[in-house]
C-alpha positions as CSV (number, residue, x, y, z in Angstrom):
1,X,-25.0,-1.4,-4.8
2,X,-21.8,0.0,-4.0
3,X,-18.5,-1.1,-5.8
4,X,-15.7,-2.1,-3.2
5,X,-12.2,-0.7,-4.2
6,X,-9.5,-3.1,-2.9
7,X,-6.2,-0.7,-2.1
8,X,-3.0,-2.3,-2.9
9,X,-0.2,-1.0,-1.1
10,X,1.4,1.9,-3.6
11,X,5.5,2.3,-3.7
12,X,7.7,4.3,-5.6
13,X,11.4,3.4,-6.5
14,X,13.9,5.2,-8.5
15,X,17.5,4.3,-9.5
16,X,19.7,6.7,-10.4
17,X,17.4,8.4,-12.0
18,X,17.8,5.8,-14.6
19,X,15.0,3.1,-13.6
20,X,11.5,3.3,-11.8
21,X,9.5,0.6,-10.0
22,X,5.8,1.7,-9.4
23,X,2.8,-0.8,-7.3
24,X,-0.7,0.2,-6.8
25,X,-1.2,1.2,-10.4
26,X,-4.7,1.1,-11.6
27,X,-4.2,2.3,-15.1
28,X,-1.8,3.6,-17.9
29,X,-4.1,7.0,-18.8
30,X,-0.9,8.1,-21.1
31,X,2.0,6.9,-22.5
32,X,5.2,8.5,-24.7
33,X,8.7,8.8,-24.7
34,X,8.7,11.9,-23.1
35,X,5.4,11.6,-20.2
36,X,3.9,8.7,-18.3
37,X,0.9,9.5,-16.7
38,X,-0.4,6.7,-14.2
39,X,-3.8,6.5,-12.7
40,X,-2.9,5.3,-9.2
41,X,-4.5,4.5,-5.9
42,X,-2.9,7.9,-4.5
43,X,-4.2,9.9,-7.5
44,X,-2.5,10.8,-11.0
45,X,1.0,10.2,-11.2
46,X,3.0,12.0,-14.2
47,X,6.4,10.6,-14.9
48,X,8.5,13.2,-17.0
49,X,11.6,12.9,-18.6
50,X,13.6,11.7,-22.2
51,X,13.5,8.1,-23.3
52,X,10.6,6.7,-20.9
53,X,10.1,3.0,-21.8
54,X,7.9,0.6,-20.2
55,X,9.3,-2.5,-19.2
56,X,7.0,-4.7,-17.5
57,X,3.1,-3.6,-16.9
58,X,1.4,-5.7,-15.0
59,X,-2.2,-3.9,-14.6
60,X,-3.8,-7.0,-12.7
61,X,-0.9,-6.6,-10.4
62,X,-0.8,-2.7,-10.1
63,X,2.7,-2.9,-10.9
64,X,4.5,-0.8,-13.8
65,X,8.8,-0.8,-14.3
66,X,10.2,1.6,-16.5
67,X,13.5,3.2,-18.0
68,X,14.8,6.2,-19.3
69,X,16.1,9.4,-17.7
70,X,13.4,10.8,-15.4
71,X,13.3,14.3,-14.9
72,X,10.2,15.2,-12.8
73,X,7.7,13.2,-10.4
74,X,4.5,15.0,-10.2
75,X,0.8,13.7,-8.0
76,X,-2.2,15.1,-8.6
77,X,-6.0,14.4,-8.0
78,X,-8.4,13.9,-10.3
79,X,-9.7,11.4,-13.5
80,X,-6.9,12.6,-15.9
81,X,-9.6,13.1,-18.3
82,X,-10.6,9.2,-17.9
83,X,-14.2,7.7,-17.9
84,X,-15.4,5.7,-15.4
85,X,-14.4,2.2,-15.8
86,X,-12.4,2.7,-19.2
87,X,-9.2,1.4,-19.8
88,X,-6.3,2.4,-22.2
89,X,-7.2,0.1,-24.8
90,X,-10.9,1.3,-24.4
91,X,-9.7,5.0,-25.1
92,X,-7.3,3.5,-28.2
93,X,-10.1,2.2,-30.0
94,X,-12.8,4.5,-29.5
């Protein structure tokens, strides 16, 4: 049987380079001061810069805010090194 994937609309914001707003999130794969990488519905997003904080994550949402100076916004394919149905916290306490 075949697993349906609802899509949730995915939008970008960034303020002054200061603050982010992110929707269609599916996961956190990564998180430091310095690199966020996000699994989302258009494929990996890295957030790079000095700082990064997380304000509000929302995963049943899709929705992730965050501050800090950001410095690079990159998209990539792929699993980011992520298994099939495992989730940060998964990883954390493997």
């Amino acid at each position: 049987m075949e697993e349906k994937i609802s899509r949730r609309p995915h939008r970008l914001e960034l303020s002054n380079r200061a603050r982010g707003s992110v929707t269609g999130i599916q996961d956190v794969v990564s998180f430091d001061e310095n690199q966020l990488i996000l699994d989302t519905d258009m494929g990996l997003l890295t957030i790079k810069g000095k700082g990064l904080h997380v304000s509000r994550l929302t995963l049943e949402k899709g929705e992730v805010d965050l501050e800090g100076t950001i410095d690079s916004l990159a998209y990539s394919a792929g699993d980011g090194g992520r298994k099939a149905g495992e989730s940060l916290l998964g990883r954390l306490f493997r």
